[in-house]
N, C-alpha and C positions, 0 to 999 in steps of 0.2 A: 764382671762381678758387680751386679746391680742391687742397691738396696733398697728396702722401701722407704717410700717417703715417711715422715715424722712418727717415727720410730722411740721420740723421745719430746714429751712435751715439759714447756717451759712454763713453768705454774710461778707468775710475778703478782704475792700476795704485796697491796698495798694497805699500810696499818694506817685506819684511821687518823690516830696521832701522830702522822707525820710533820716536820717542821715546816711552815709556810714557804717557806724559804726554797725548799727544794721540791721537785717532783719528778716521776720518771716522764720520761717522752720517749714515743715508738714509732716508728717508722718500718714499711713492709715492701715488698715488691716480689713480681715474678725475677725469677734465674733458673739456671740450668735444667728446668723444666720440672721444677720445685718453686718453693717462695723462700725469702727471707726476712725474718723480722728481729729488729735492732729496739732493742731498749738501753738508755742511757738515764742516769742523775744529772740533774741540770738546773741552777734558777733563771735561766734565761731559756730560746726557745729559737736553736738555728738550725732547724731539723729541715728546710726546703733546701739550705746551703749544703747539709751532710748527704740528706738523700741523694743528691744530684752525682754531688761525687761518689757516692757509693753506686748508683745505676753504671757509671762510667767504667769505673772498676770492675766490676762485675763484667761487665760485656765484653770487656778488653781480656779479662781470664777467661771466659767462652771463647773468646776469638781465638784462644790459645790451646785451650784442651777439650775442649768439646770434638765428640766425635759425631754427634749429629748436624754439625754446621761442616758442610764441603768445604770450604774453604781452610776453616781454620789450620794455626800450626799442625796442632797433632795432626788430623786429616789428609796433609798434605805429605808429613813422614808417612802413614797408610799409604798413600797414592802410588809411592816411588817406586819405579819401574828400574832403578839399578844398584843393582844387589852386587855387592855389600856396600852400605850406604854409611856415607862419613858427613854430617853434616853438623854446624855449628848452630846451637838450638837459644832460645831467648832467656834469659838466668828466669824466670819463674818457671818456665818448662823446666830448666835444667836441675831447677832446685826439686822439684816435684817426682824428675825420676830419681834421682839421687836417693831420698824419701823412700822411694818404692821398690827400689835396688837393694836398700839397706835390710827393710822386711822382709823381702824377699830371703833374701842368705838366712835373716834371725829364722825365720816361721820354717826352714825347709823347704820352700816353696813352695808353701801354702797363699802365699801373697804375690797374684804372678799378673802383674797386666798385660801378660801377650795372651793371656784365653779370652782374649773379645772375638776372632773367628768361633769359640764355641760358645759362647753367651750368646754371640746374634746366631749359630746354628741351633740354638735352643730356644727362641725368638725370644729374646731378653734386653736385644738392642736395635741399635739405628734398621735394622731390618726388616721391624716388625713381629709381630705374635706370632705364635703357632699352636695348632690343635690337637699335632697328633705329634709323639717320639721321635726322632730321626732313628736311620738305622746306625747300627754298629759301625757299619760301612765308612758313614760321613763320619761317625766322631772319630775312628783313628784317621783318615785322613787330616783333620783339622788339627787333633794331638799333635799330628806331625811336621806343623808352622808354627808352636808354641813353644815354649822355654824363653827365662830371661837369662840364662847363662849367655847368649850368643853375641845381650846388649852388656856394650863400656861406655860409659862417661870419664873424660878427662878435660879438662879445662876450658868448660864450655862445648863441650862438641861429644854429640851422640854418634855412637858406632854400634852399628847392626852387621852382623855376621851374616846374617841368612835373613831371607825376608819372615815380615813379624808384623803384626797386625796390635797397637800400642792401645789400652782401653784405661785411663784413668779415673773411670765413674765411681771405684772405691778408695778413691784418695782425694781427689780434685775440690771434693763439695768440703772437706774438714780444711783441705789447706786453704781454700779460700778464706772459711769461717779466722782464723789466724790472722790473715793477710787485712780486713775487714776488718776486724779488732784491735790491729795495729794501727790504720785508719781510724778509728773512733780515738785512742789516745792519742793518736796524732793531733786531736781537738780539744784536748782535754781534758777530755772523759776519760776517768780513769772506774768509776762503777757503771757498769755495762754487762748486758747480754745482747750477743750477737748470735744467731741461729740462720743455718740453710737448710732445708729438707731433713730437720731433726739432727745435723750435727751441732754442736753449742759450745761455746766460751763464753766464759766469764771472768769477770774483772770487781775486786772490791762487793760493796753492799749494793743495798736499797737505802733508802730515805730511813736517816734513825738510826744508819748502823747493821742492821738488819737482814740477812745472809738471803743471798738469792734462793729457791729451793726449785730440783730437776726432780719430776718425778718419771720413772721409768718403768715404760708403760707393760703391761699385763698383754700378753701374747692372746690373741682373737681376731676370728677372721671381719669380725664385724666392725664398720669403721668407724665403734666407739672409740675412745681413748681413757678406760678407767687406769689407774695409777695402781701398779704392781707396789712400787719401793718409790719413797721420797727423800732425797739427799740433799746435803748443803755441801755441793763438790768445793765451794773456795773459787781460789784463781784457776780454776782450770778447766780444762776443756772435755766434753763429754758425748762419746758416739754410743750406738747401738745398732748391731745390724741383725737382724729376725727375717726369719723363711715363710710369717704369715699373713704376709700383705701381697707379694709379687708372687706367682705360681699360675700354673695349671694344670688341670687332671687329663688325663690319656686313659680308657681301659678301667678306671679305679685306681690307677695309680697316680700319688700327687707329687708334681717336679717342682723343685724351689726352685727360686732365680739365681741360688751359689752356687755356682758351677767348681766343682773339685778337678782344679787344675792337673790331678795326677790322674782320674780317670775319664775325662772328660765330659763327667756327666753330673747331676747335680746331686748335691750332699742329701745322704739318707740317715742319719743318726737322729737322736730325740733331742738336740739340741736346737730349742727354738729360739732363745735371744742368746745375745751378747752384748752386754755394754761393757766398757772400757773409760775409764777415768785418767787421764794424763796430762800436763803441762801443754801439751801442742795436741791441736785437735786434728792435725794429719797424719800423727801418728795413730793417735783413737782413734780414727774413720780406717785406716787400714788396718790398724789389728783386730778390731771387731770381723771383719769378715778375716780377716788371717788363721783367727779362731775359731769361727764359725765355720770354716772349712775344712780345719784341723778335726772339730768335734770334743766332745766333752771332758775325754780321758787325755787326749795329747793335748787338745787347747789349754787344759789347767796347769799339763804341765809348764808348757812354754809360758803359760804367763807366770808362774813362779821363777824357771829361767832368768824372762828378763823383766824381771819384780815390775811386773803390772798389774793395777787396781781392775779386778774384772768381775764381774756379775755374772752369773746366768741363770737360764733357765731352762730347764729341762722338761718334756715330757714325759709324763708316768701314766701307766694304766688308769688310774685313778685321781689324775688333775697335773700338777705339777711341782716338780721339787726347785730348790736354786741350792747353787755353788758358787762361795766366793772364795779369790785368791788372799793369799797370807797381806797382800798389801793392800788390798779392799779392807781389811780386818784391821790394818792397823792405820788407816784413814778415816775409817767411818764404825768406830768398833761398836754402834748403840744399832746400827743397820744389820750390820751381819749377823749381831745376836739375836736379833729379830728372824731373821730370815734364813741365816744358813743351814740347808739341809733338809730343811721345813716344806713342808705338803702344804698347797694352797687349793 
């Protein structure tokens, strides 16, 4: 379950009148084969000392769940050749399935990281592209090495019932954005934006007081970035996952990169974004696609369910509509009257 990259830009207006005294400082890097870039408030300027440890980190959570590095943990639970596998996993992996376990039960299994056999049989991962459909054939096959009913976690230690192919790429990049943000206040910083490949936390203002603002972007395949909706999320953290950046056409037929874990083929409904606004941005990164694979009519329910702030948007013959949830409504109530239900 692959998303596109910066799905969600971070628009850091700085007001002229701000106080001498303070300024933001930003800092950027490659990861997980995305970038990320860290703005903090600061009157001093120890961004060579933060970056450092942030490359470190970073690489060490790749070395962990990356499924494009042979090596790494996750890769190496992939590798295992003895089924049913009992193994005691590192607490950030552990804490991450746990995350993903928990979505999974809430969404129905809409939120399922053992479909990374059909993500990469739909060339969506470590396997490379693809130009034409697979048959029927390959995707029940594949179906039939997915579910995460078969995985437990208990105190530290993952349990696989059956062998399972583990793809964290819809949760890994927000928990990290978290883990990273608990790093930057670990310095002190307590006003920050910290971003990985469009998922976002925040912390506190800007310079003056002054509320960070996400604007979230207008579905197009072109790789502008005009701003759909602009918000002041507060302390929290903010995903979007959208079907019009990663794709490709077969016949005239166009395949997103969400692969709908229950038929193992990718999501066909008019549901083109989803953002998600919540306290932890690993849960936004998984429920935006948890949603997204739900689609418009179940994803709005679950997110009233479990009273999540959600956005969307919709394709319509005629341009596009948005839907937001009752707690989107009661966070952002000048957004939604703006926007919900609204033809753009």
């Amino acid at each position: 379950m692959l998303k596109s990259f910066l799905p969600v830009l971070a628009l850091i207006f700085l007001l002229a009148g701000c106080g001498q005294s303070e300024r933001v400082v930003k800092i950027s890097g490659p990861t997980m084969g995305t970038w990320y870039h860290i703005s903090w408030v600061a009157s001093d300027d120890d961004s060579a000392e933060l970056q450092q440890q942030v490359d470190e980190r970073l690489a060490e959570i790749n070395r962990i769940m990356s499924t494009y590095d042979p090596e790494s943990e996750l890769s190496r639970i992939n590798q295992s050749q003895h089924w049913p596998l009992n193994r005691t996993v590192s607490a950030d992996l552990y804490e991450v399935l746990q995350i993903s376990q928990q979505i999974y039960r809430q969404s129905g299994g809409a939120f399922d990281i053992t479909v990374g056999p059909l993500v990469n049989l739909w060339g969506f991962g470590p396997d490379g592209n693809i130009s034409q459909a697979p048959e029927q054939q390959q995707i029940t096959q594949k179906l039939a090495r997915t579910g995460s009913d078969v995985l437990s976690l208990k105190q530290g230690q993952l349990s696989l019932a059956e062998p399972r192919y583990l793809d964290l790429s819809a949760v890994a990049k927000g928990w990290a954005v978290d883990d990273i943000a608990s790093l930057v206040e670990a310095h002190g910083y307590h006003n920050f934006l910290v971003e990985i490949g469009g998922e976002i936390k925040l912390g506190g203002s800007k310079p003056g007081g002054k509320p960070w603002h996400i604007a979230i972007e207008r579905p197009q395949l072109a790789m502008q970035a005009d701003p759909q909706l602009i918000i002041a999320p507060g302390n929290r953290a903010v995903a979007t996952s959208g079907d019009y950046r990663n794709f490709f056409e077969d016949d005239g037929v166009r395949y997103s990169h969400t692969i709908d874990s229950h038929t193992g083929r990718p999501v066909r409904h008019n549901l083109a974004s989803v953002t998600v606004i919540d306290a932890s941005s690993a849960r936004a990164d998984a429920w935006a696609t948890a949603l997204t694979v739900a689609g418009p009519e179940k994803g709005m329910l679950l997110a009233e369910q479990q009273k999540l702030a959600v956005y969307m948007i919709l394709r319509e013959e005629d341009g596009f509509s948005e839907r937001t949830s009752s707690q989107f409504k009661r966070w952002f109530p000048e957004a939604a009257q703006q926007t919900n239900n609204q033809h753009r």
